[in-house]
C-alpha positions as MATLAB code, in Angstrom:
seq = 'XXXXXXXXXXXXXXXXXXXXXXXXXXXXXXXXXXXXXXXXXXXXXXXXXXXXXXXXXXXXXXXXXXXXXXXXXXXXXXXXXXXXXXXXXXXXXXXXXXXXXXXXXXXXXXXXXXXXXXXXXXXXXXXXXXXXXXXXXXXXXXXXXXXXXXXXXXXXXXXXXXXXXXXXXXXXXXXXXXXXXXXXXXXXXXXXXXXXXXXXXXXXXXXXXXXXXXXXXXXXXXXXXXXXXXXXXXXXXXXXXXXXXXXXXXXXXXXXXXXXXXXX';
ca = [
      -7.474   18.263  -19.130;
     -10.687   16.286  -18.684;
     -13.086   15.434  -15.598;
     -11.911   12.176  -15.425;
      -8.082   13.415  -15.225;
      -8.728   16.022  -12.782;
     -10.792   13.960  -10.499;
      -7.962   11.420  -10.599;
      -5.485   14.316   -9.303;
      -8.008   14.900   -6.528;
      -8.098   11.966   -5.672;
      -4.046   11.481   -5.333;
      -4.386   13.713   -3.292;
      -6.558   11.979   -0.748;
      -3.992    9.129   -0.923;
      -1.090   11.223    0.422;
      -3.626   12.239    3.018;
      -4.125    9.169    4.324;
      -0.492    8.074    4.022;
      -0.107   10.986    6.375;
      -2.563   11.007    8.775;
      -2.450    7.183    9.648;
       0.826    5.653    7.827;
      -1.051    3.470    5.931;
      -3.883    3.051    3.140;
      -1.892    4.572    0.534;
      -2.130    1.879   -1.757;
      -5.753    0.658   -0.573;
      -6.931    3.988   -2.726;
      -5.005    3.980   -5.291;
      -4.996    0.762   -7.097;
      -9.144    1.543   -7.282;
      -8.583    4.908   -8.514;
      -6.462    4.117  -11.273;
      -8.174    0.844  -12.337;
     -11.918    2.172  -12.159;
     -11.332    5.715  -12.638;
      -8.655    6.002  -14.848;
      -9.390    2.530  -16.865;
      -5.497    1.061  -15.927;
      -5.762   -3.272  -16.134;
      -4.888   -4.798  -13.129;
      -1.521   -5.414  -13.785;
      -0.688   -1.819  -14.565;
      -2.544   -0.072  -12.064;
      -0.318   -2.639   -9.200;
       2.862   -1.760  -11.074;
       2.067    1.906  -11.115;
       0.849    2.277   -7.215;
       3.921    0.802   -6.095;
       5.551    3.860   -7.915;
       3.269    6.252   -6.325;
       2.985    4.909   -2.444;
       6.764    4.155   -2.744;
       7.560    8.044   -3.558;
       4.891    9.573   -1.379;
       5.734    7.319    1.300;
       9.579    7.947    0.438;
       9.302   11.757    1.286;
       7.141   10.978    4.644;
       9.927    8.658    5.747;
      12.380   11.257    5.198;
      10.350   14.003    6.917;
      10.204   11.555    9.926;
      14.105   10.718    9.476;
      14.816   14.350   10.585;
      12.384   14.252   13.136;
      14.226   11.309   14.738;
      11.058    8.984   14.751;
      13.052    6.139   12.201;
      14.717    3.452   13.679;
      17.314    2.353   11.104;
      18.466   -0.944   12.083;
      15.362   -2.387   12.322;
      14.016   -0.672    9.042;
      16.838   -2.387    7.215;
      16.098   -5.794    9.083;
      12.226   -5.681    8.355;
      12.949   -3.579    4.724;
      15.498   -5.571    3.213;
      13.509   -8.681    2.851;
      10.571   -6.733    2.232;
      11.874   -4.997   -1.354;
      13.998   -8.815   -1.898;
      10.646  -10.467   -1.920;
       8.468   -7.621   -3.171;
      11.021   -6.891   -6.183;
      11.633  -10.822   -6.814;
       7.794  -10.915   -7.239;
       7.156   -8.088   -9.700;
      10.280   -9.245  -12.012;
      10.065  -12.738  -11.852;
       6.181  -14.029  -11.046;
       3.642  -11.532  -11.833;
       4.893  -12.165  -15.807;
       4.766  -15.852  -16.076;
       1.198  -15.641  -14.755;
      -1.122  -16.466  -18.149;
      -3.407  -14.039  -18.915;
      -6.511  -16.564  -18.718;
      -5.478  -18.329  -15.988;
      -8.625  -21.133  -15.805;
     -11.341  -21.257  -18.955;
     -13.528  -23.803  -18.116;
     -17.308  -23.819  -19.435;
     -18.788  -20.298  -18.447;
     -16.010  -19.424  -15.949;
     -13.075  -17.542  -16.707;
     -10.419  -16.602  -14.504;
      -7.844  -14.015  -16.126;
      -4.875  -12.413  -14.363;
      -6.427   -9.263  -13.812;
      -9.600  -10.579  -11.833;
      -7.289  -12.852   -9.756;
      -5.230   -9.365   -8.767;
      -8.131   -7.387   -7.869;
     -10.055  -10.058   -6.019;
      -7.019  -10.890   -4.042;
      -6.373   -7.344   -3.605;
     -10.294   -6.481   -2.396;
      -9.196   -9.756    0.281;
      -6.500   -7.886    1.222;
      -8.342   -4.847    1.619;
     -11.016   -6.710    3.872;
      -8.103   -7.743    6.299;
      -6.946   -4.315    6.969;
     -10.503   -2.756    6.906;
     -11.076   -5.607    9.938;
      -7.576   -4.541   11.611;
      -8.305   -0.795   10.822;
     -11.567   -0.868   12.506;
     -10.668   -2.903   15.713;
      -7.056   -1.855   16.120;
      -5.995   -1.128   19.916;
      -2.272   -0.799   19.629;
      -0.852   -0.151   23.022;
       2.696    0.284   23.595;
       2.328   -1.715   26.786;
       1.371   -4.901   25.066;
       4.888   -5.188   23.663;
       6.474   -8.374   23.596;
      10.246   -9.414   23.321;
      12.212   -8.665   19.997;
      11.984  -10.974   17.384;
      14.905  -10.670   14.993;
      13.400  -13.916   13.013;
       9.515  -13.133   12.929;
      10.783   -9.210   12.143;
      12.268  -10.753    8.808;
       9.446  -13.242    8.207;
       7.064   -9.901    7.999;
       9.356   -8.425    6.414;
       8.960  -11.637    3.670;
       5.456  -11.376    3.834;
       4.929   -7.550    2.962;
       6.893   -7.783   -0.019;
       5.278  -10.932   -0.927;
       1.874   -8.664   -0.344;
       3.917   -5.531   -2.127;
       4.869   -7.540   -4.994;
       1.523   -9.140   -5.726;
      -1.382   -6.340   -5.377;
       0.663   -3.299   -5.064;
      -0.264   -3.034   -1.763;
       2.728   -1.309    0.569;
       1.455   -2.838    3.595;
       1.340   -0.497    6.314;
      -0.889   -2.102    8.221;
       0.957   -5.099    8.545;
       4.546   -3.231    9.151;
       2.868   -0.676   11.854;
       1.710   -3.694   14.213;
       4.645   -5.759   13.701;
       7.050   -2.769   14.448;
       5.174   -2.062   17.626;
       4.786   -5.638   18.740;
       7.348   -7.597   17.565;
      10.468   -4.530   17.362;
       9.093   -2.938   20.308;
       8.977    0.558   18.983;
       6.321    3.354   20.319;
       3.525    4.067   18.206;
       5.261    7.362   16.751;
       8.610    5.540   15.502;
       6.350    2.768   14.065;
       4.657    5.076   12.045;
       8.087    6.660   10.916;
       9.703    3.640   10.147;
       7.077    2.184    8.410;
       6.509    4.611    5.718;
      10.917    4.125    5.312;
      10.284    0.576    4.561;
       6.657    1.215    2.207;
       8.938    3.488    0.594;
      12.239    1.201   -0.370;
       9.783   -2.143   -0.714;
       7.593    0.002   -3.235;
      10.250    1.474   -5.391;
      11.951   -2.289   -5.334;
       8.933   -3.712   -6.777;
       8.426   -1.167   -9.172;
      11.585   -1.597  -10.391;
      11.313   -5.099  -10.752;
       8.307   -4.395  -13.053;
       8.111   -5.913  -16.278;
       5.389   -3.453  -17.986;
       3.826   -4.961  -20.982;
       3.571   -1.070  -22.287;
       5.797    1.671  -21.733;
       5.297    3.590  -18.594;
       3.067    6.697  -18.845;
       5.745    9.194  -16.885;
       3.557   12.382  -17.992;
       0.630   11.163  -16.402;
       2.446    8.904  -13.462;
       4.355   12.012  -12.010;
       1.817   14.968  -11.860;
      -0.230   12.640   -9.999;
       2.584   11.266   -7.818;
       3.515   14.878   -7.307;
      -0.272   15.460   -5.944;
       0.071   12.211   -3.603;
       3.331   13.841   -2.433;
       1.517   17.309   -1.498;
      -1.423   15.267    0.023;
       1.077   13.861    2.599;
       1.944   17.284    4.135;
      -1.621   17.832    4.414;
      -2.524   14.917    6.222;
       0.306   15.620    8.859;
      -1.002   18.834    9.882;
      -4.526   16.980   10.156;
      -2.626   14.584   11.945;
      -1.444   16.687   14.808;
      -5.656   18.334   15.436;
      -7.539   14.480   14.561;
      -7.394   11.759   16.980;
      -5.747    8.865   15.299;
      -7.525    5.945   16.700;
     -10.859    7.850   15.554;
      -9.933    8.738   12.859;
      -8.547    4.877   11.275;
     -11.968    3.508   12.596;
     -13.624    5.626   10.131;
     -11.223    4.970    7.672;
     -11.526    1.316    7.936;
     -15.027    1.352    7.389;
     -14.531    3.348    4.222;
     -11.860    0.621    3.380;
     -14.571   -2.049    4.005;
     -16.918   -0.679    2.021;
     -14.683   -0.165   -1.375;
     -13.474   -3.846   -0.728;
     -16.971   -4.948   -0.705;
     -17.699   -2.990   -3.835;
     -14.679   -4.584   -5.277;
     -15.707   -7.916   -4.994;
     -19.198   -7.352   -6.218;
     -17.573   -5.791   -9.238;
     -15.714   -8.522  -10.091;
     -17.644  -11.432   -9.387;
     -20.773  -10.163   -9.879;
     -21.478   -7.213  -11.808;
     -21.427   -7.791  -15.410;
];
């Protein structure tokens, strides 16, 4: 096994950690790992994240099932949408999107840049929300059975497109708009990263067959770095500890752009 494979393994690892520690970012790491580490295109690396976040996030959801922190009905009201959309996406609009996508004198816009500058925006959002998040429980406003769904539309829009599982959309909109503590946010969100992911995966029309003996050792090491990061959970301060976090997020989104629009 090389450097380059083992670092990648590491590195799963650090995205189960943060799926555990703050329910989120999962996907933020590993679309950059696998496209500028590992040398995955664009399309791929999307397809292939949703696998990973979807499992990792799949066992954490479970975990938090028997713990009691899920709430069901509204997981299937804000996750049902979510893997419609996100698994609608993969199957149906990712393919028909051309390869070169605008060739006009020195500029050219392909698929892949279009994914990874969109997902480096995306990135940039949460880094923002990451960094001046102040989620209180007592800010909660009345249920919203219609804007619950319309996030629900949006994250598997988001899902679908970058690979992204969107847990720092659901987390907000779970406490604000469901009315659920922080805890059973947290719980229910990685339940509906988990069915949203898988949906979209399974949508996926790969141009190549999928690489299973590389895509489950280092979903297995995502998986182990989610047990991790909930034991870290329970000793780190949360709020701390997604500040820093979304100033490391800020930084790679930067670093993404650059890449791609600037770096030759």
């Amino acid at each position: 096994m090389d450097f380059l494979a083992i670092s990648g393994y590491f590195l799963a690892l650090l995205v189960g950690i943060s799926l555990g520690l703050v329910g989120s970012g999962g996907s933020i790491l590993t679309v950059p790992i696998l496209v500028y580490l590992l040398g995955f295109d664009a399309v791929t690396a999307t397809g292939y994240s949703l696998f990973v976040v979807g499992s990792t996030a799949l066992v954490g959801g479970l975990r938090n099932t028997f713990q009691g922190n899920v709430d069901f009905s509204i997981a299937m009201l804000f996750g049902i949408p979510s893997l419609i959309t996100a698994y609608l996406v993969r199957a149906f609009l990712i393919p028909v999107i051309p390869h070169v996508i605008i060739k006009t004198g020195g500029v050219i816009v392909t698929k892949d840049l279009l994914l990874m500058v969109l997902f480096a925006v995306i990135m940039l959002l949460a880094a923002i929300k990451m960094i001046r998040s102040s989620v209180q429980t007592t800010e909660v406003i009345n249920v919203s059975n219609p804007k619950i769904i319309l996030s629900g539309v949006i994250t598997g829009l988001l899902a679908g497109a970058v690979g992204a599982g969107g847990g720092f959309l659901i987390i907000p909109a779970l406490v604000f708009l469901a009315g659920l503590p922080m805890k059973k946010a947290v719980g229910t969100s990685l339940f509906i990263i988990a069915i949203q992911s898988l949906a979209g995966f399974a949508g996926d029309k790969f141009e190549q067959a999928v690489n299973w003996k590389f895509l489950i050792p280092f979903t297995l090491a995502a998986i182990a770095g989610i047990f991790i990061g909930i034991v870290f959970s329970r000793k780190i301060q949360g709020e701390k500890l997604k500040t820093v976090f979304g100033y490391f997020i800020l930084l790679m989104g930067i670093y993404i752009v650059a890449k791609e629009l600037f770096i030759k």
